[in-house]
N, C-alpha and C positions, 0 to 999 in steps of 0.2 A: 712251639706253643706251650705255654705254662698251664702244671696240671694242677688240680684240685681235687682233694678229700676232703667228703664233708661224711662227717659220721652226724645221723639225725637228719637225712636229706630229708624224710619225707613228713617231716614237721613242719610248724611255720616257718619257723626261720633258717630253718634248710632249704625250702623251697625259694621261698625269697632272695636266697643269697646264689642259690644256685644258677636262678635268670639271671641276676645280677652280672656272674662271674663269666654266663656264657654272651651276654651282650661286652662282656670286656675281650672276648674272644678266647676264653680259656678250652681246657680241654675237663671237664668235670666228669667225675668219678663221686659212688654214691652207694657210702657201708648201706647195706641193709641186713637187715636180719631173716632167715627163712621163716615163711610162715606158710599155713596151709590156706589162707584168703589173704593177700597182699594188699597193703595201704597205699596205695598211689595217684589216691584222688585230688593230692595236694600239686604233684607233679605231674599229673594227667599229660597237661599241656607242651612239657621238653622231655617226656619219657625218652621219646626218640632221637634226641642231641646228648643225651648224657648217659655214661654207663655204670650199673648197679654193679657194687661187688658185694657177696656176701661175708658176713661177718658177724662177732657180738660184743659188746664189750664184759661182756661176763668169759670170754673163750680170747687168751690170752694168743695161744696158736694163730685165730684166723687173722685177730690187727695186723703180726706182725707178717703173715705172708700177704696180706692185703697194700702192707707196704712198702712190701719186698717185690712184690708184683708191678706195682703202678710206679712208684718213686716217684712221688709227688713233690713238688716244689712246696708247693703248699698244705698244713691238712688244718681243717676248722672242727676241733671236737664240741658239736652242738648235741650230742645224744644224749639222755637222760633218763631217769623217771622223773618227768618235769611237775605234776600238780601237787604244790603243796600238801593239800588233806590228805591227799593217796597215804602219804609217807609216813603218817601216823598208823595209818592200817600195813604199811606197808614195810617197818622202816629194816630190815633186813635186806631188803630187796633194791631199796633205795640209797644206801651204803654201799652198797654190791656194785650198782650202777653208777650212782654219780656221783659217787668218793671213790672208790677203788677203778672202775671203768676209766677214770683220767689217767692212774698210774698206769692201766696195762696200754690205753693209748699212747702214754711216752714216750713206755718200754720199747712198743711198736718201733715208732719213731727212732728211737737212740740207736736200735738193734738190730734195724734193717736200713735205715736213712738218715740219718743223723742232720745231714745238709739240711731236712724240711723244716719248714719254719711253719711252728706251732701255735693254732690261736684257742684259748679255752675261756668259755663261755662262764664267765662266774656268777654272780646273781646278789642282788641287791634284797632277797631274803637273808644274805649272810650279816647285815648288819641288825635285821631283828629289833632286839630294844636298843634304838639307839642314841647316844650316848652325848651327839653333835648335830646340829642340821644347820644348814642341810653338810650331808654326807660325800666324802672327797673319797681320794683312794688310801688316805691312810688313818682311820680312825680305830679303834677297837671292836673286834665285828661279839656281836652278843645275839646267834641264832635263834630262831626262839619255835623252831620245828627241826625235824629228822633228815627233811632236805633241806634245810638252812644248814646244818651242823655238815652234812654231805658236801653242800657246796664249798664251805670253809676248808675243810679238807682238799676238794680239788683246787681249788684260788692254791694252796700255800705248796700241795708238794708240787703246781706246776712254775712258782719261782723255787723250788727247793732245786726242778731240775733245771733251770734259769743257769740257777746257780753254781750249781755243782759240775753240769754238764755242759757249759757253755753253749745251749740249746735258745735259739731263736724263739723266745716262748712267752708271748704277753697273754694274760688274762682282760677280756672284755666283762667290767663290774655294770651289767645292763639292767637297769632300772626296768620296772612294768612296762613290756612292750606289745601292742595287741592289733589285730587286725581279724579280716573277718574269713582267716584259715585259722584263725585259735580253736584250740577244741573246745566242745560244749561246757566241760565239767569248769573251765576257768569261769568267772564271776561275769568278765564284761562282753563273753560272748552267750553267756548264759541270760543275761540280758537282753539284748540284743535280738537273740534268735527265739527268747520270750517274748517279748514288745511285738514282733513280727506277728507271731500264729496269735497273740491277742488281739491285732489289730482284723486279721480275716475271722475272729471270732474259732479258733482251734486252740484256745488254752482260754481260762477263766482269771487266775492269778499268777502272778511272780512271785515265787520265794525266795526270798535270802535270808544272810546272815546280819552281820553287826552292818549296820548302815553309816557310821561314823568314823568306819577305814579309813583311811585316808593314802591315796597313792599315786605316784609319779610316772602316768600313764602317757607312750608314744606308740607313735607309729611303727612295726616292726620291721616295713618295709625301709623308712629312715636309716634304721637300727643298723643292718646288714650291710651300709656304707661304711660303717665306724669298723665292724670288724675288719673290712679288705683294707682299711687304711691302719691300721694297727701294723698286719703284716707285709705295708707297704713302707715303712718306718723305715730309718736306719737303724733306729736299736729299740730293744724287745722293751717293753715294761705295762704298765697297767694302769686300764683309764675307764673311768666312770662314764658312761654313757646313760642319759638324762635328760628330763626337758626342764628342769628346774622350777616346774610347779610339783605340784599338790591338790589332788580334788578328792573330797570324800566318794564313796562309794552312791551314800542320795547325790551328789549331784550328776555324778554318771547317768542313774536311772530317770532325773529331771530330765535331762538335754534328750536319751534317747526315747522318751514320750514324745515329747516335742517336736525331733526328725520325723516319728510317726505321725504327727500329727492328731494326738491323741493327748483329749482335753478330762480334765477331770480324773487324771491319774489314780491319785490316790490311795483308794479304797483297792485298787488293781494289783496292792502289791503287801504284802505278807513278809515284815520284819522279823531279823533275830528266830527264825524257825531253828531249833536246836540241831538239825540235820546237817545245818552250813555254818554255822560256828566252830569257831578253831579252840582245842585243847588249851594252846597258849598264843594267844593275838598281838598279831605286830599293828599298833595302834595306827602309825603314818611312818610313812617311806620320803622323801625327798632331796632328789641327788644335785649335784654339782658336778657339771659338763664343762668347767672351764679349763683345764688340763688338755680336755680332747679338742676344744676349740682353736685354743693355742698354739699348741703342738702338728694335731692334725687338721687342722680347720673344719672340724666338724660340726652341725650342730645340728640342731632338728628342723625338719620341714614342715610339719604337720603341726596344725595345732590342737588343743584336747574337742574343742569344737566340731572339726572336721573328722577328727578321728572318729569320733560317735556317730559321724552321718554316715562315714563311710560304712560304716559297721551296720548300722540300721538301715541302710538303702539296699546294701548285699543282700540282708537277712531278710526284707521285703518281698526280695526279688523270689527267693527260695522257699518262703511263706505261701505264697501265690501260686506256687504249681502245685 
């Protein structure tokens, strides 16, 4: 049976990849972190098919006996400090995590299992102001936050260890990907799960930020196909995963009025509030999946339409109790 480490099980896209991996029949294994109230409300559902090890990626020690333990065939490092704005407040913390947390995953890797074949999760905030569009996997990345600059860091020392260590080790460069396990603090479930308690009359308005974002939002469950076929490749390398649109941030909150069924939007919603505004704004994001189409035949299922229903039908459902 082929194992699986996912460092970040208990995020979106940990979870997601996790069903994923146990409908393929794997044996899945799942870093967590100790805490004194545990998060597993993402994983609720296969707590009891999969098992937790603990670990951090700030605590170099626990990866590599984590990996020395399991010998995973596989490991998916999805962990992070993932919200953009955090990283601003945060960015010490955020470096720690998700620039240096990939090196001591490696290290893990190189110094206890070397065989496992490594997938790291990079981020299509690493291209920031950019430069080209839409955006492949080799342009010049120009971050333009603390986890953008984080991310670039992990992207490059995991072909450094590509490289150097002849280590199984492709980077997944994943475009905006969102479903209705995103946390609250992200913009399109903050949406989402706003439209909802507006529609039972349990919020008055929606706040945000700059409304003329623009970004290259999918499905996350799609998403988590591209990484298993990454590390299903004969040889390691790095592929942009994307749907190859572009939608501002109003057109988002357009479509999810709409799934509500909620006429006369409008006035409902409260632009540019200084609280959600970025120090330094990545204006539009827009990727190019044709590498991973090619290569891996992958491409997306979901389109931005459905994505939003999905997202507003969940939040419906969770509004109403």
């Amino acid at each position: 049976m082929t194992k699986a480490l996912i460092t970040g099980v208990t995020g979106q896209d940990g979870s997601y990849l996790a069903e994923f991996l146990l409908e393929k029949g794997y044996k899945v294994y799942g870093l967590t972190r100790r805490t004194s109230t545990p998060n597993h409300n993402r994983i609720a559902n296969i707590i009891d098919q999969i098992k937790l090890v603990s670990g951090d990626l700030l605590d170099q020690h626990s990866l590599t006996q984590a990996v020395k333990e399991i010998k995973p065939d596989e490991v998916y490092n999805l962990a992070a400090q993932s919200f953009v704005k955090a990283s601003w407040e945060q960015p010490m913390f955020t470096g720690e995590s998700t620039a240096l947390g990939v090196t001591r995953m490696l290290e893990a890797v190189r110094l206890a299992h070397p065989e496992a074949k490594f997938y790291q999760a990079s981020s299509s905030e690493m291209f920031g102001k950019v430069k080209e569009v839409p955006q492949t996997e080799n342009p010049p990345f120009y971050p333009r936050s603390p986890y953008g600059v984080a991310k670039v860091y992990g992207h490059w020392i995991t072909v450094n260890y590509r490289e150097s260590y002849d280590m199984f080790a492709p980077s997944g460069i994943l475009f905006n990907h969102e479903s209705p396990r995103r946390g609250l603090e992200f913009v399109t479930r903050k949406i989402t799960n706003s439209i909802a308690k507006i529609k039972y009359g349990k919020l008055d308005k929606l706040h945000l930020g700059n409304p003329d974002s623009e970004r290259d939002w999918g499905y996350a469950k799609d998403y988590v196909e591209a990484m298993w076929l990454m590390l299903q490749h004969s040889e390691p390398d790095d592929f942009v995963i994307s749907t190859g649109e572009t939608h501002s941030v109003r057109e988002f909150v357009k479509l999810a009025f709409e799934a509500a069924e909620i006429s006369n939007w409008e006035d409902k919603v409260v632009w540019n509030d200084p609280r959600y505004t970025r120090p330094a704004e990545v204006d539009q994001l827009i990727g190019s999946y044709d590498k991973a189409k090619k290569i891996l035949g992958w491409e997306p299922k979901t389109s931005f339409s459905e994505l939003v229903r999905i997202m507003v039908e969940a939040d419906l459902k969770l509004a109403a109790n």
